[in-house]
Structures are given as C-alpha cells and as structure tokens.
C-alpha atoms as a printed R data frame, in Angstrom:
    type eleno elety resid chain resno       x       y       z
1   ATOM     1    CA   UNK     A     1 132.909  99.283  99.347
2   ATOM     2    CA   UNK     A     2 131.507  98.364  96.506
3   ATOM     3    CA   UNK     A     3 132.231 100.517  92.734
4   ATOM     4    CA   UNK     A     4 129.728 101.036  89.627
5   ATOM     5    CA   UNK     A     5 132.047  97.797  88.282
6   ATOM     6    CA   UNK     A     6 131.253  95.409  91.144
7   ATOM     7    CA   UNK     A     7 128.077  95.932  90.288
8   ATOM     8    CA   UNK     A     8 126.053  92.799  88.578
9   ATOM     9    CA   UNK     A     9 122.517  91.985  90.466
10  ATOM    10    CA   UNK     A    10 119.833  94.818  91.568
11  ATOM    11    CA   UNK     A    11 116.841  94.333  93.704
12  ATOM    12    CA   UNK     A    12 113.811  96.509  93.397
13  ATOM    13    CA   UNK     A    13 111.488  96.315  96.678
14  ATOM    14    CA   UNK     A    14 107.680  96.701  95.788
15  ATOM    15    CA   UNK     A    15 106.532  95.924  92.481
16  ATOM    16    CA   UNK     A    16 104.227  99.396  92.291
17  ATOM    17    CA   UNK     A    17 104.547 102.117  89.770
18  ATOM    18    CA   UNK     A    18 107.653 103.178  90.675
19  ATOM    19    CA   UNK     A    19 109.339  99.615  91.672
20  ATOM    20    CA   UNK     A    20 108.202  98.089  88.194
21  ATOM    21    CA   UNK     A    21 109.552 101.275  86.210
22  ATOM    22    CA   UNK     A    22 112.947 101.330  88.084
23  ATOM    23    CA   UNK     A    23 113.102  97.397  87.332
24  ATOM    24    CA   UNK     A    24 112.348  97.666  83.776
25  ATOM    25    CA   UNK     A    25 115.478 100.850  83.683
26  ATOM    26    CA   UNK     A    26 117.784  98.034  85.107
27  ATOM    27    CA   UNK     A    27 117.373  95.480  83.075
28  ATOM    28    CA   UNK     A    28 117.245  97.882  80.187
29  ATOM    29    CA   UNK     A    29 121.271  98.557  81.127
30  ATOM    30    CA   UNK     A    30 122.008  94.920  81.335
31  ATOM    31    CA   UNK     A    31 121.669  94.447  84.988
32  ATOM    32    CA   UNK     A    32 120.612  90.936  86.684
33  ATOM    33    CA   UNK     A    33 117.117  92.478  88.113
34  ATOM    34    CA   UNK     A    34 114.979  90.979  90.947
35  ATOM    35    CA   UNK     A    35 111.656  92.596  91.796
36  ATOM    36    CA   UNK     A    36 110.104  91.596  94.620
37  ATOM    37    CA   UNK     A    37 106.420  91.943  96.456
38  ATOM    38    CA   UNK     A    38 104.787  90.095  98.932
39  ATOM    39    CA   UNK     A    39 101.328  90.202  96.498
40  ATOM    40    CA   UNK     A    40 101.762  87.869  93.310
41  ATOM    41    CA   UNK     A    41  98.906  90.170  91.748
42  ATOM    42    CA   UNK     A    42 100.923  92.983  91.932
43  ATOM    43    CA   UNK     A    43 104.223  91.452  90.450
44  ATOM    44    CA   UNK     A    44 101.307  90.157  87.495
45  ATOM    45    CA   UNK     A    45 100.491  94.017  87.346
46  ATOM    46    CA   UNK     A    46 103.799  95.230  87.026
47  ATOM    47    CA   UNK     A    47 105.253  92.486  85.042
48  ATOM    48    CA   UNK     A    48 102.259  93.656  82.624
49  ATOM    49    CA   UNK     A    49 103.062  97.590  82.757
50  ATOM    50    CA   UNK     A    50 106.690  96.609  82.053
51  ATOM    51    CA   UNK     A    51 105.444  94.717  78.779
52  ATOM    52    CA   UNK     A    52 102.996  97.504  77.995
53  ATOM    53    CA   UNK     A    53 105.959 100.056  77.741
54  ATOM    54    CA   UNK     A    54 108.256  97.869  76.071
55  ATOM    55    CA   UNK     A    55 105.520  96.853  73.327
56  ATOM    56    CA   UNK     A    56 105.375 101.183  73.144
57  ATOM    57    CA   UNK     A    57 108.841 101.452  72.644
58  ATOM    58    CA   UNK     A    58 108.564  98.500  69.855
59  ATOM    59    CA   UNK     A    59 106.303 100.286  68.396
60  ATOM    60    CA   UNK     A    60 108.063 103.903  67.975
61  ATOM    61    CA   UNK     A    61 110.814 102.261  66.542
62  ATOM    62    CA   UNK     A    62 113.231 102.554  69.651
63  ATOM    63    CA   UNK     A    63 113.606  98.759  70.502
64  ATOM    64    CA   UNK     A    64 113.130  95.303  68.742
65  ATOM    65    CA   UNK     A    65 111.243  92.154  69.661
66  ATOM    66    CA   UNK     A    66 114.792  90.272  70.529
67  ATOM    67    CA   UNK     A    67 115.402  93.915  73.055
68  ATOM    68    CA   UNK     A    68 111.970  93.380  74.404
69  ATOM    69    CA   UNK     A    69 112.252  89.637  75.235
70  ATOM    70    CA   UNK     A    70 115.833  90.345  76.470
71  ATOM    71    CA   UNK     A    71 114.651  93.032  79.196
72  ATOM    72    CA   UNK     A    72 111.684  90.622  80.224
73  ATOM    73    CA   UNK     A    73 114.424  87.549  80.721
74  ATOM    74    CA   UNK     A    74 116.510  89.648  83.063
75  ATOM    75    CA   UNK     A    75 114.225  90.380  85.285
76  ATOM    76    CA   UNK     A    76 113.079  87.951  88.502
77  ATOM    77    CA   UNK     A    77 109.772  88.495  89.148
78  ATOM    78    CA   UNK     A    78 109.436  87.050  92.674
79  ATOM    79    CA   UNK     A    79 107.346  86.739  95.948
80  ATOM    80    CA   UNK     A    80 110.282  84.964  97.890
81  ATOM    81    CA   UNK     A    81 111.828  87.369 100.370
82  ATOM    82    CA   UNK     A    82 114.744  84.870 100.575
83  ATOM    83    CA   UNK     A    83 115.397  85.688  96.953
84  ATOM    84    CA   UNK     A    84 116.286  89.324  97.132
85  ATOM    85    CA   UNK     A    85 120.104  89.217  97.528
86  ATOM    86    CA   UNK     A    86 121.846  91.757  95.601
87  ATOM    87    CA   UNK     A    87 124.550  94.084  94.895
88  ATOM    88    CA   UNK     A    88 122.122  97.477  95.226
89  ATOM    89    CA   UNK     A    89 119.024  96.917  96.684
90  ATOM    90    CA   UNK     A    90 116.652  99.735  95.910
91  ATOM    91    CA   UNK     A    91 113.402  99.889  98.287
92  ATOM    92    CA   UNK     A    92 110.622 101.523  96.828
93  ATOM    93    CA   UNK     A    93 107.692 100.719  99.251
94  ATOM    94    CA   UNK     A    94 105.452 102.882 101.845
95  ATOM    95    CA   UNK     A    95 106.221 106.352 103.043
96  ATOM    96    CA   UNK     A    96 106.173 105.349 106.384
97  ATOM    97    CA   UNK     A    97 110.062 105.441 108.883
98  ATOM    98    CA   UNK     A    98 109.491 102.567 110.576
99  ATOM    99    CA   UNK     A    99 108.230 100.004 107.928
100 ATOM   100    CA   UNK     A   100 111.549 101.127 105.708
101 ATOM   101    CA   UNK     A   101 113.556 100.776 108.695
102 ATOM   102    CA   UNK     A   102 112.049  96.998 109.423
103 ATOM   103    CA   UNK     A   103 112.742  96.120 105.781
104 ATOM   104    CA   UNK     A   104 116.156  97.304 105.675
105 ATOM   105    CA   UNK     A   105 117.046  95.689 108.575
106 ATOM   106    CA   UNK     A   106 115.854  92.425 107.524
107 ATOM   107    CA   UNK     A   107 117.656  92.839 104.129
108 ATOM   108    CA   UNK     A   108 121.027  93.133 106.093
109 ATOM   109    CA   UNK     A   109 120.738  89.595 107.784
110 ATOM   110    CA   UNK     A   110 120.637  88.108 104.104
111 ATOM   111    CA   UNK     A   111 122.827  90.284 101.940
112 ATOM   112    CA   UNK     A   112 126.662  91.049 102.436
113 ATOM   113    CA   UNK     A   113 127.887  94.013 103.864
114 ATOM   114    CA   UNK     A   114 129.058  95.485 101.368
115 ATOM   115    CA   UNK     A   115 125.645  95.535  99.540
116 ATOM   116    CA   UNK     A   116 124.344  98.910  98.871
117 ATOM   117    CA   UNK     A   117 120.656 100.146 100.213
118 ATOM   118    CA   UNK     A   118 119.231 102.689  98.258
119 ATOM   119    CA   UNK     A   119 115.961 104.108  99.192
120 ATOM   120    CA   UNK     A   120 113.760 105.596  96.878
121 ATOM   121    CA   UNK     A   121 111.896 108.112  99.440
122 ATOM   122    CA   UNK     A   122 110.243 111.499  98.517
123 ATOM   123    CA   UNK     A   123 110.534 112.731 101.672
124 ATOM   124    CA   UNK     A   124 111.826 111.005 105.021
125 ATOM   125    CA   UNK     A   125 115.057 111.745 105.668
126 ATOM   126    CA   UNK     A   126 117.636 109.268 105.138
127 ATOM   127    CA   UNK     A   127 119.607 110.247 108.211
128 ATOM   128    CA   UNK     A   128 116.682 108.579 109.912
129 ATOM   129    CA   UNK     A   129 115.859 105.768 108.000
130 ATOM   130    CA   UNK     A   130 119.560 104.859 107.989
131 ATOM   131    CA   UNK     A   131 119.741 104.985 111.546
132 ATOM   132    CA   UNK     A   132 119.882 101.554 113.504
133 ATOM   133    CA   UNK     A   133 120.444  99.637 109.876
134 ATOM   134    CA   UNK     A   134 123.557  98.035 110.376
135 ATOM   135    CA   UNK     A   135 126.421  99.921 108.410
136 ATOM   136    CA   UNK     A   136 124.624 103.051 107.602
137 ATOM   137    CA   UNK     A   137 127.343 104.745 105.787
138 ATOM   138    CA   UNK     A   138 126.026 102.563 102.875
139 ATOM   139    CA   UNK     A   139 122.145 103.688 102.982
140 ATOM   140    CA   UNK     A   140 121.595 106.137 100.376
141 ATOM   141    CA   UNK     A   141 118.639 108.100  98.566
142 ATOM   142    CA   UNK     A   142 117.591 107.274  95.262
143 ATOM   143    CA   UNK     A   143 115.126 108.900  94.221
144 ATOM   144    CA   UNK     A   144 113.146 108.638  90.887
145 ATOM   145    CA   UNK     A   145 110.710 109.923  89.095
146 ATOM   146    CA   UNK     A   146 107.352 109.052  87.759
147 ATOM   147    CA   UNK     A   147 107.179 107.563  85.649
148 ATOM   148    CA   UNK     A   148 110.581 105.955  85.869
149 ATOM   149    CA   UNK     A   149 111.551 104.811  82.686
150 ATOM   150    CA   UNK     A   150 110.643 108.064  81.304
151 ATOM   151    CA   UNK     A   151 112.110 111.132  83.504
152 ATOM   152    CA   UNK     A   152 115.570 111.273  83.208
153 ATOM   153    CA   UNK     A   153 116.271 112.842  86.595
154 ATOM   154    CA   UNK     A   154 117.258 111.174  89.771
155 ATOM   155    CA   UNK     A   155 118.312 112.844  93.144
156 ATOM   156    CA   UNK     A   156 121.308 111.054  94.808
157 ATOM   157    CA   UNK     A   157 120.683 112.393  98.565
158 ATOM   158    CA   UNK     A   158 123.548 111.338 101.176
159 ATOM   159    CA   UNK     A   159 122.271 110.687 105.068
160 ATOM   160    CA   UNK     A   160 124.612 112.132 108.002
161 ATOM   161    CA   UNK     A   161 126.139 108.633 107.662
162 ATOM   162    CA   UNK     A   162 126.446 108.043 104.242
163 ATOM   163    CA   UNK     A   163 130.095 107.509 103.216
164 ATOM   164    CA   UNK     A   164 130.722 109.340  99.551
165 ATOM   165    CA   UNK     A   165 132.028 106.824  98.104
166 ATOM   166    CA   UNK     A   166 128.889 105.114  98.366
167 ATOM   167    CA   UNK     A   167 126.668 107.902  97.127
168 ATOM   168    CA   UNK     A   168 129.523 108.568  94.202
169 ATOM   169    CA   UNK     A   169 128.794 104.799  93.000
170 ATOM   170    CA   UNK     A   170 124.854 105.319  93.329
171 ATOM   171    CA   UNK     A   171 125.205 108.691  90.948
172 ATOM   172    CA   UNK     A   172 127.515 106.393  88.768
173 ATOM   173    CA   UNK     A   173 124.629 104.422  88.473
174 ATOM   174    CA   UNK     A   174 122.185 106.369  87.647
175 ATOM   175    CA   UNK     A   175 124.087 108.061  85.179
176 ATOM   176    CA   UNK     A   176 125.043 104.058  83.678
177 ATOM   177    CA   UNK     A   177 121.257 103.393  83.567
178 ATOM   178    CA   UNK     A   178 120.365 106.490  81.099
179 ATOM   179    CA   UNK     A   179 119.530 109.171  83.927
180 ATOM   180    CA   UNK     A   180 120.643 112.691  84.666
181 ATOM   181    CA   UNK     A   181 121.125 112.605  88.401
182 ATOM   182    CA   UNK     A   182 122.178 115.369  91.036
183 ATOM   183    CA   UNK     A   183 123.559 115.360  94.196
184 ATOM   184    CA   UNK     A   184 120.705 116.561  97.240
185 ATOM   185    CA   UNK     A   185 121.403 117.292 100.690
186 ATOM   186    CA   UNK     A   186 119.269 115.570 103.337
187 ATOM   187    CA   UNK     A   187 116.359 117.996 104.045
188 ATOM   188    CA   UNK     A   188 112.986 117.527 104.102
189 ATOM   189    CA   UNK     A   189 111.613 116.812  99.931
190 ATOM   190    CA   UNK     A   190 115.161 117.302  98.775
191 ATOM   191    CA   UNK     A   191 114.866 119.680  95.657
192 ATOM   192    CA   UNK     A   192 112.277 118.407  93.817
193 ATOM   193    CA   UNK     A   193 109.699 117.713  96.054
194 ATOM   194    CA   UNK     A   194 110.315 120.567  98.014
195 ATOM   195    CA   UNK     A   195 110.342 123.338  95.110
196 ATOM   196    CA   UNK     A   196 107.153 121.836  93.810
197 ATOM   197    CA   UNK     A   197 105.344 121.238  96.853
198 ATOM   198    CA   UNK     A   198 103.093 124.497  96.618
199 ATOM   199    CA   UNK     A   199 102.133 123.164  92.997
200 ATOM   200    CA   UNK     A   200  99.790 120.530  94.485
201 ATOM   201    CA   UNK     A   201  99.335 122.642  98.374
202 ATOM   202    CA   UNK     A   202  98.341 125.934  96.844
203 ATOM   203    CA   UNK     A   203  95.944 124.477  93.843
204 ATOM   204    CA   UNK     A   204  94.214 122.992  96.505
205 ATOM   205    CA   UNK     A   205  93.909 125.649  98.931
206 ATOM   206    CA   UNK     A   206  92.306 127.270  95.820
207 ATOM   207    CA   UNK     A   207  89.793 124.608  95.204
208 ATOM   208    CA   UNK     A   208  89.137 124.020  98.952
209 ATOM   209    CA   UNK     A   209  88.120 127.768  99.185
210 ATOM   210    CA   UNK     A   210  85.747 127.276  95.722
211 ATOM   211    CA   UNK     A   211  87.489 129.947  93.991
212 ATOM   212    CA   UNK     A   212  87.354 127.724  90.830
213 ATOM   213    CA   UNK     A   213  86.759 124.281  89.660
214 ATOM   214    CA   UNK     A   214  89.658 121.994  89.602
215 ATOM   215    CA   UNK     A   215  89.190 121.695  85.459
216 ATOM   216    CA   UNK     A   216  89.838 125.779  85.498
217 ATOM   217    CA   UNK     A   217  92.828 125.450  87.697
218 ATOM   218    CA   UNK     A   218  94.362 122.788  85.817
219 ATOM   219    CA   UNK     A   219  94.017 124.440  82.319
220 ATOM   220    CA   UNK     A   220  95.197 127.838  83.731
221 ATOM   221    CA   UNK     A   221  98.335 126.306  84.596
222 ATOM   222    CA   UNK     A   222  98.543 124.749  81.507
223 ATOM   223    CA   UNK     A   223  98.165 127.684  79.315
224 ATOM   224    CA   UNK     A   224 100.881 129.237  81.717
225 ATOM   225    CA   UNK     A   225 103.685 126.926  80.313
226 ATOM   226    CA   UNK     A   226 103.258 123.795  82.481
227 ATOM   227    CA   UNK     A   227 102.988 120.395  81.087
228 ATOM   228    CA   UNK     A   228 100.038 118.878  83.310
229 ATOM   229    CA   UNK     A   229  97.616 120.884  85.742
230 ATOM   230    CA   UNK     A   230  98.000 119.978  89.574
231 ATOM   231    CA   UNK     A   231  95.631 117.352  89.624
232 ATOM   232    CA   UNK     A   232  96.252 115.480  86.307
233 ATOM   233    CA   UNK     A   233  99.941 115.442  87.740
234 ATOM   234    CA   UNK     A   234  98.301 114.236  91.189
235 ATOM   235    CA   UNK     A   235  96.329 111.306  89.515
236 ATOM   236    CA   UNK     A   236  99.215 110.393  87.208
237 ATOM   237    CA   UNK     A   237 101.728 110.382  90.235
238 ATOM   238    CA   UNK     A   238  99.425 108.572  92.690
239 ATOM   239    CA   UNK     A   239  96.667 110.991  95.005
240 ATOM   240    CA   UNK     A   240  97.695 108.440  97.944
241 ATOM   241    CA   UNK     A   241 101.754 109.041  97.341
242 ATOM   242    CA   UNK     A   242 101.352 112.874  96.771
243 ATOM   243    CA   UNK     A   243  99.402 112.549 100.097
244 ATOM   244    CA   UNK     A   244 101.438 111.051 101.695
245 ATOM   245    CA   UNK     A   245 104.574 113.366 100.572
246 ATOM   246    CA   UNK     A   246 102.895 116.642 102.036
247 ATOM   247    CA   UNK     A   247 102.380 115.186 105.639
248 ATOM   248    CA   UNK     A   248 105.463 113.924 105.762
249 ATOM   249    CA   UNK     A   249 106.938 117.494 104.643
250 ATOM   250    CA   UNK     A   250 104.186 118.917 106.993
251 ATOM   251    CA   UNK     A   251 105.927 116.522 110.247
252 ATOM   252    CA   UNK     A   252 109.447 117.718 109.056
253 ATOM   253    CA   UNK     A   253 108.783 121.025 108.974
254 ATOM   254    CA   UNK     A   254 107.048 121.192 112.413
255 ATOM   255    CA   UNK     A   255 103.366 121.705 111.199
256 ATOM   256    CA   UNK     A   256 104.395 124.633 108.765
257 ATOM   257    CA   UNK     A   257 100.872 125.926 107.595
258 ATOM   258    CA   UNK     A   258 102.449 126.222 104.184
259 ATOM   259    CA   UNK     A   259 102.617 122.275 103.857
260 ATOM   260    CA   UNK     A   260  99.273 121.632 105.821
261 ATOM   261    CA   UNK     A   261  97.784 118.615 103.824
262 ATOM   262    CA   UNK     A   262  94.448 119.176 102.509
263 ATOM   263    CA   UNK     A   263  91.232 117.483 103.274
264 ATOM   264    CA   UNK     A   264  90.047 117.365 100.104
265 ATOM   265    CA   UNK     A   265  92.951 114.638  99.209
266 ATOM   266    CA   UNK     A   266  92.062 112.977 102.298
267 ATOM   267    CA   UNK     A   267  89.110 112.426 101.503
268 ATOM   268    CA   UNK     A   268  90.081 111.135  97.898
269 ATOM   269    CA   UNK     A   269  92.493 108.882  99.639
270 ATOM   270    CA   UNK     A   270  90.086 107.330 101.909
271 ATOM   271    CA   UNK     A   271  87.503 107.182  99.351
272 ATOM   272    CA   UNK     A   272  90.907 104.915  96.986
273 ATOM   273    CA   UNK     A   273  90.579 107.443  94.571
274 ATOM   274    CA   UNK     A   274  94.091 107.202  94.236
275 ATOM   275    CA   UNK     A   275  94.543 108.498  90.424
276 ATOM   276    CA   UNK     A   276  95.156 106.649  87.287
277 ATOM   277    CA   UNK     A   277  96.342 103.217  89.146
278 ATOM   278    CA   UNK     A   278  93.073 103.022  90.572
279 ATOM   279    CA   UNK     A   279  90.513 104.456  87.307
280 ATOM   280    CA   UNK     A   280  89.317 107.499  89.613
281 ATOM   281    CA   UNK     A   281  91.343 110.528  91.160
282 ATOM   282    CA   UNK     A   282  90.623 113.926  90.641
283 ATOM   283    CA   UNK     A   283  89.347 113.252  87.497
284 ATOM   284    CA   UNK     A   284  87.910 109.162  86.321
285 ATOM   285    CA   UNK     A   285  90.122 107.018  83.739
C-alpha cells in the first residue's frame, strides 16, 4: 500500500468549486495534478477561478508571478478520461451512490491497485460507496471544505473496509498539503456536516413559517458571533450541494423530521438558483 512518499501524481474528478480548489491545493504542494471533467467549459471555468485566486494571493503579497505560473504548469487540465491515472485519485462529483460507485469502478480498470480513491462526499457513507469497487480497503473519505484552498480543515473518514494504513497516508496528506485534518467515523455528515446541519434546516423552518425575512435571520446570526448568516453560507457553498446534503442526511437517518429538506430550497434548486456559481441564490450576485 501505498505511503505519503510514494506519492507523486493526484487526480481531481470534476472540475466544480470544490474539484478546482482541491486541484489548485495540490499543485500548490508540488504535486503532478490532473483535473478532469467531461465539459471543456467547465475545466475553462475552473482553470479561470484557479488563476483568479492565485492573481489574489499575488496581490496580498503571499506568492510571486514565477509561484503563480508554477502552480498553473502543474496542473493537467483535461477532458480525456483515459488521462486520469494517478497515485490518489480524489472524486469530487454528484451526491448521488450509484454515479460515485460507476466512476470508481471505471477508475480501477485503468489505475493500479495500489492507487488510492478518495472521495470527497458530505454525506454518503463510504462503507457504501466502497462497496463492489474492487479493493475497498483503499476507498477513503476526503472531505474538504469550501472553499478549498481557504479552510484548513479536512475530515479523513474510514469505510468498514478501509485499511488504516490507507486512511493514515490520506491524513498524511492532508496535513503535507497545508490542512488541519481529523479522523471521522463513518456516519451519516461525519462531524461537520452533521453538527451544522440545523444551521441551514432550522433557518429555514423559520423562514418557511414567515416568522422573519431571510435578511433578519441572517444578520441575527451574525450579530450572534457567526461569520455568515444561513443563506449567505448556502449561496456561497452551493443551494443545489447544501440540498442535496440534507436529503441525503434525511435517507440516512430514516426520514428524521429534524433533517426534512425544505421546499423552499427546492424550489431555488429547480428554479438554478444555485448561489454565487450561478449569480442568484437566496440573495442575487
């Protein structure tokens, strides 16, 4: 099994928000980087963000031109799936079981055995994506967070398969590419996503029952301590992701009222008022 050592080449699977921040991280470190997506306009998109936040970090003082061209060049902006073969591969595509499982799968009939999947999830399991991938004692969570090449945490979340040695070179890792990651068990949102669950759920139970206005909610919590109101947070992490977290939690915890989705964000995510990404969430951009 591979070590942090053995490690040269990672692969980042869908070149979204989180795929383009966690390839921009990599290269950052020195890593070969591939970042792959079946739509060329979206690896234009990211390879754009990924400039964007470089020319930022240019401009505060906290990396050069020669840096900035350096991260660009190690990084393989590609369409080919044939391409992505790697020492980690990190998926960070759809919340849906059975399209991760697909993926994974087809990963394995190109990539050695020894290669590591990582799966940057919020929510399913990885006892279940794992299962039916061939050598599932090397599927592992990885989970960042938005936006990646900012927040310094990272949940390392071991599957009923998962052999420790893997997950023990994954937190390795993470710790090599600047982060501050923890160890999670496999349950449904892991810590993070879990604990703060009821910070988006119960905002918009509030809103849903016209108690307030989603401006008054958002600067109450603000004046209360917390960084970003519920919904600024929901438009900056994605309306469609957060969405998408809660009715997965809501399946895994067997219809739990406490996690019922609300249709409030349906309706925002049918509408593709998905948040910043898209110029109009809760609030427009």
């Amino acid at each position: 099994m591979k070590e942090l050592q053995d490690i040269k080449t990672i692969a980042i699977i869908g070149a979204g928000t989180m795929g383009s921040g966690i390839a921009q991280i990599c290269a950052s470190a020195g890593y070969d980087t591939i970042l792959f997506d079946t739509e060329s306009s979206a690896l234009e998109k990211a390879k754009n963000a990924v400039i964007a936040n470089l020319n930022g970090a240019i401009q505060r003082g906290k990396l050069t031109d020669e840096g900035k061209n350096n991260i660009i060049d190690k990084i393989n902006f590609t369409a080919e799936f044939a391409a992505v073969k790697a020492d980690v591969i990190i998926e960070a595509i759809v919340e849906k079981l059975d399209v991760k499982r697909e993926l994974l799968n087809k990963l394995a009939t190109q990539n050695s055995t020894d290669c590591i999947f990582a799966t940057n999830t919020s929510s399913i399991p990885i006892t279940q994506i794992a299962f039916g991938i061939p050598m599932p004692e090397r599927v592992v969570g990885m989970h960042f967070f938005n936006p990646a090449h900012i927040m310094k945490l990272v949940e390392i979340i071991s599957g009923a398969a998962t052999a420790p040695e893997i997950a023990h070179t994954v937190y390795a890792l993470a710790e090599k590419l600047g982060k501050k990651a923890v160890m999670a068990k496999d349950s449904p949102g892991f810590i993070v996503n879990r604990v703060a669950r009821h910070y988006y759920v119960e905002a918009l139970k509030v809103l849903e029952e016209n108690v307030t206005d989603l401006e008054s909610i958002d600067a109450l919590m603000e004046a209360s301590g917390f960084k970003m109101g519920p919904f600024r947070l929901m438009d900056l992490i994605g309306v469609d992701t957060n969405f998408s977290v809660t009715s997965s939690m809501f399946q895994q915890f067997h219809q739990d009222g406490k996690f019922r989705p609300s249709r409030i964000q349906q309706q925002k995510v049918d509408a593709g008022h998905w948040g910043r990404k898209t110029k109009k969430g809760f609030y427009n951009y």
